[in-house]
C-alpha positions as CSV (number, residue, x, y, z in Angstrom):
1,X,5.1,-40.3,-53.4
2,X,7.5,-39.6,-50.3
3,X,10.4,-39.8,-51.7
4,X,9.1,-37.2,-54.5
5,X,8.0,-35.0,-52.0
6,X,11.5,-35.3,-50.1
7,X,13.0,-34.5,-53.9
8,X,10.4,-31.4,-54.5
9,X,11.6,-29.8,-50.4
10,X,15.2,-30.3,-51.5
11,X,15.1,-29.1,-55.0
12,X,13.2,-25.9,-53.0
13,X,15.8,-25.2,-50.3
14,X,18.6,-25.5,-52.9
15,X,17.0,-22.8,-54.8
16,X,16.3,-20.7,-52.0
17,X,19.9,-21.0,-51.0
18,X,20.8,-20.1,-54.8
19,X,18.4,-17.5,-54.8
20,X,20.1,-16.0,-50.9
21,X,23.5,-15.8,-52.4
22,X,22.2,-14.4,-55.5
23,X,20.6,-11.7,-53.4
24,X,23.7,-10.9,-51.1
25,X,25.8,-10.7,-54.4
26,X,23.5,-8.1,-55.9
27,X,23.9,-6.2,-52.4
28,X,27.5,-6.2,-53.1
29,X,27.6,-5.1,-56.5
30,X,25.0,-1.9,-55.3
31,X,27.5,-1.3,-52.6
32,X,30.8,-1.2,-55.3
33,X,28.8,0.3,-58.4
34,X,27.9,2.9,-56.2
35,X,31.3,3.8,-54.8
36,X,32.8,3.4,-58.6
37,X,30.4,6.2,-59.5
38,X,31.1,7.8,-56.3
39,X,34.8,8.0,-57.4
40,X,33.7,9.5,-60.9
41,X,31.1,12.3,-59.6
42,X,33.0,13.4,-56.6
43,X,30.5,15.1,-55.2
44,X,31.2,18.2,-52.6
45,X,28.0,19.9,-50.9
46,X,24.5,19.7,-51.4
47,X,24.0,17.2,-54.8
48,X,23.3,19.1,-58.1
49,X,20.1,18.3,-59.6
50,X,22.4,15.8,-62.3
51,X,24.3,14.2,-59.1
52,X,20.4,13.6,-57.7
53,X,19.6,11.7,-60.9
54,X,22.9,10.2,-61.2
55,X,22.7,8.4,-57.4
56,X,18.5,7.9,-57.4
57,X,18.8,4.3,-58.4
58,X,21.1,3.6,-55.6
59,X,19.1,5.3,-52.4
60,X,15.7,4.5,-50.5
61,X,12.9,6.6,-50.9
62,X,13.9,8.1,-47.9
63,X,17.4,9.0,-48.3
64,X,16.9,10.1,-51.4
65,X,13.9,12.2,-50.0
66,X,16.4,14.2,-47.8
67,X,19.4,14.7,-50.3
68,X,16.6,16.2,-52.4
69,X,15.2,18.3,-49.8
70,X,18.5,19.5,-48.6
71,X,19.4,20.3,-52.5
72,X,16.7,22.3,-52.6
73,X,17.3,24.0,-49.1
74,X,21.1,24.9,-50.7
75,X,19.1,26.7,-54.0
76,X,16.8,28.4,-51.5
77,X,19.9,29.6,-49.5
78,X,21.9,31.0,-52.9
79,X,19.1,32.4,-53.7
80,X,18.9,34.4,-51.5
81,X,22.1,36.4,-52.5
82,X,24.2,36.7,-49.6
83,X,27.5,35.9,-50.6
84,X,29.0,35.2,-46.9
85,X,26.7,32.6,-45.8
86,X,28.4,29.4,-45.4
87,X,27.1,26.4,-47.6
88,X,24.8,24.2,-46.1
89,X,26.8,21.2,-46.7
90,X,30.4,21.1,-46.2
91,X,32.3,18.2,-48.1
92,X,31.5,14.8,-49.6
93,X,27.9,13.8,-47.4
94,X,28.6,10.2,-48.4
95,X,32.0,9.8,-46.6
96,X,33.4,10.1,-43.6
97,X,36.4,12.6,-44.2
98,X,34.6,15.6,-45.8
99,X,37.3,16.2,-48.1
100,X,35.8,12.3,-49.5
101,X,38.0,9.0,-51.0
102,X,40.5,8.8,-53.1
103,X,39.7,5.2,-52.9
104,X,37.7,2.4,-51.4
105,X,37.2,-1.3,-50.6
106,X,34.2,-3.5,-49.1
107,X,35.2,-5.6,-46.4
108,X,32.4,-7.7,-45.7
109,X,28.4,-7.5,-45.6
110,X,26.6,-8.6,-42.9
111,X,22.8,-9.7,-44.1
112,X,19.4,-10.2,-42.4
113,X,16.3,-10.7,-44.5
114,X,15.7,-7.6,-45.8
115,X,18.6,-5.9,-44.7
116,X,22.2,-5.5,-44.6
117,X,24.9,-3.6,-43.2
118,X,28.3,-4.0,-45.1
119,X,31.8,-2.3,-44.4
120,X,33.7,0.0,-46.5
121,X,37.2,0.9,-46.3
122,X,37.8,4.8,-47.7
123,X,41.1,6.1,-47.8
124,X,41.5,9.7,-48.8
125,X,45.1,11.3,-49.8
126,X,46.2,14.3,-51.7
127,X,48.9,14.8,-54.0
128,X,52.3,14.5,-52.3
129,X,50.6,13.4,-48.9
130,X,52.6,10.9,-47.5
131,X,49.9,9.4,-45.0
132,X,46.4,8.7,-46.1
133,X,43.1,9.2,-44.1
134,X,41.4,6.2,-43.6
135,X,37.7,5.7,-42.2
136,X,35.6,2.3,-42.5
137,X,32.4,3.4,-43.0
138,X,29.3,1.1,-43.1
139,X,26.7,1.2,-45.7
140,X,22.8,0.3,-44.3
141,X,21.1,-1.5,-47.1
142,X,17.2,-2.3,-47.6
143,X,15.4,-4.6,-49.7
144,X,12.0,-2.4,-51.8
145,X,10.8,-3.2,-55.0
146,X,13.8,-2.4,-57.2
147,X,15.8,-4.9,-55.2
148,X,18.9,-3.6,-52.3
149,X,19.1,0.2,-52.1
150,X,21.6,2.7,-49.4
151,X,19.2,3.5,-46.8
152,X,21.6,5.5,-44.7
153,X,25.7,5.6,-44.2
154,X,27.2,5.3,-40.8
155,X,30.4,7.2,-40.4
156,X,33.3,6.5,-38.5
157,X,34.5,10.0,-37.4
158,X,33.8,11.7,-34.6
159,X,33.1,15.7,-34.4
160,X,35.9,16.6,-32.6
161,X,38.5,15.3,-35.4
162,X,36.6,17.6,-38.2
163,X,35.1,14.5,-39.9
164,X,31.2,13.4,-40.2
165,X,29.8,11.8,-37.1
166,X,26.6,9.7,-36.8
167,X,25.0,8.9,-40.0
168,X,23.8,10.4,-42.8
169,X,20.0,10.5,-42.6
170,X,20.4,12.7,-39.2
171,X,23.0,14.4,-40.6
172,X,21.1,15.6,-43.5
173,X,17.8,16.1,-41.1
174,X,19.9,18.0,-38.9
175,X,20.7,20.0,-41.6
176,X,17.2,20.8,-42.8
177,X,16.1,21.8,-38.8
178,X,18.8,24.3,-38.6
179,X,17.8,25.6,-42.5
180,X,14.5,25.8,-41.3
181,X,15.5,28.1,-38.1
182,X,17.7,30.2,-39.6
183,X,14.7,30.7,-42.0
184,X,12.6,32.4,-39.0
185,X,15.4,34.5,-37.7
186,X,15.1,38.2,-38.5
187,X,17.1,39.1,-41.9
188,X,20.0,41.6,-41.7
189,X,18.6,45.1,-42.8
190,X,20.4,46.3,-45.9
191,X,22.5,49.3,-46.3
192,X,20.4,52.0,-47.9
């Protein structure tokens, strides 16, 4: 009876280590199918309605929650009519280097129970550019019911050189505050 019970434990914890490499592998593949379609949409501003439904199955509830609500802020703001107000979102949100990736790599992942935080190499480059723009970027993953999802991006730039600082989810609620103000400010009387 002992030694079946030593033999049930270790058939357990061989399956649970399956099952934990299983799991970071699927965190992986999120991380690289999402920069594959990344590299395919190349998105620029505030996501279309067909980018939002193209990325959903990639994001948290809550990330997607804000590129939704920030989508809708940009319609709000074109609606509007005013021809010289600047976009709301300037460049590729999901990279560091507004102008976005020409290409990528994932360096490593980094995993706790629920979560995981991996590394991604982005290089941008135009045509006949001979030095490329390079940023690591790091991707915040959470476990919820359809498995790992991006929580939130943490860029590598800093304000002063023109590229995204911080991380996305302020970025993006940063983006609805000042929205939101410029939505109480007094509008610009028309010319009769």
């Amino acid at each position: 009876m002992v030694r079946f019970g030593k033999k049930a434990i270790l058939a357990v914890l061989i399956l649970l280590a399956g099952c934990s490499d299983n799991s970071e592998q699927e965190a992986r593949d999120l991380v690289n199918n999402f920069y594959q379609l990344h590299q395919s949409a190349r998105p620029n501003g505030a996501l279309t309605l067909k980018q939002l439904i193209t990325f959903r199955n990639f994001m948290s509830v809550q990330l997607f929650e804000l590129l939704k609500d920030v989508s809708v802020a940009e319609e709000a703001r074109q609606s509007q009519g005013d021809p010289d107000a600047p976009a709301l979102v300037d460049g590729d949100l999901f990279t560091t280097n507004p102008k976005g990736a020409t290409s990528y790599r994932l360096l490593m992942c980094q995993f706790d129970e629920n979560n995981a935080n991996c590394s991604t190499e982005l290089l941008y480059g135009d045509a006949g550019q001979t030095t490329l723009s390079k940023s690591i970027d790091r991707i915040v993953l959470t476990r919820d019911a359809r498995g790992w999802v991006i929580d939130n991006i943490v860029y590598s730039g800093t304000a002063s050189s023109g590229q995204h600082s911080g991380d996305l989810q302020k970025f993006l609620q940063n983006i609805l505050a000042d929205s939101a103000y410029k939505r109480t400010l007094p509008t610009k009387p028309t010319a009769q």
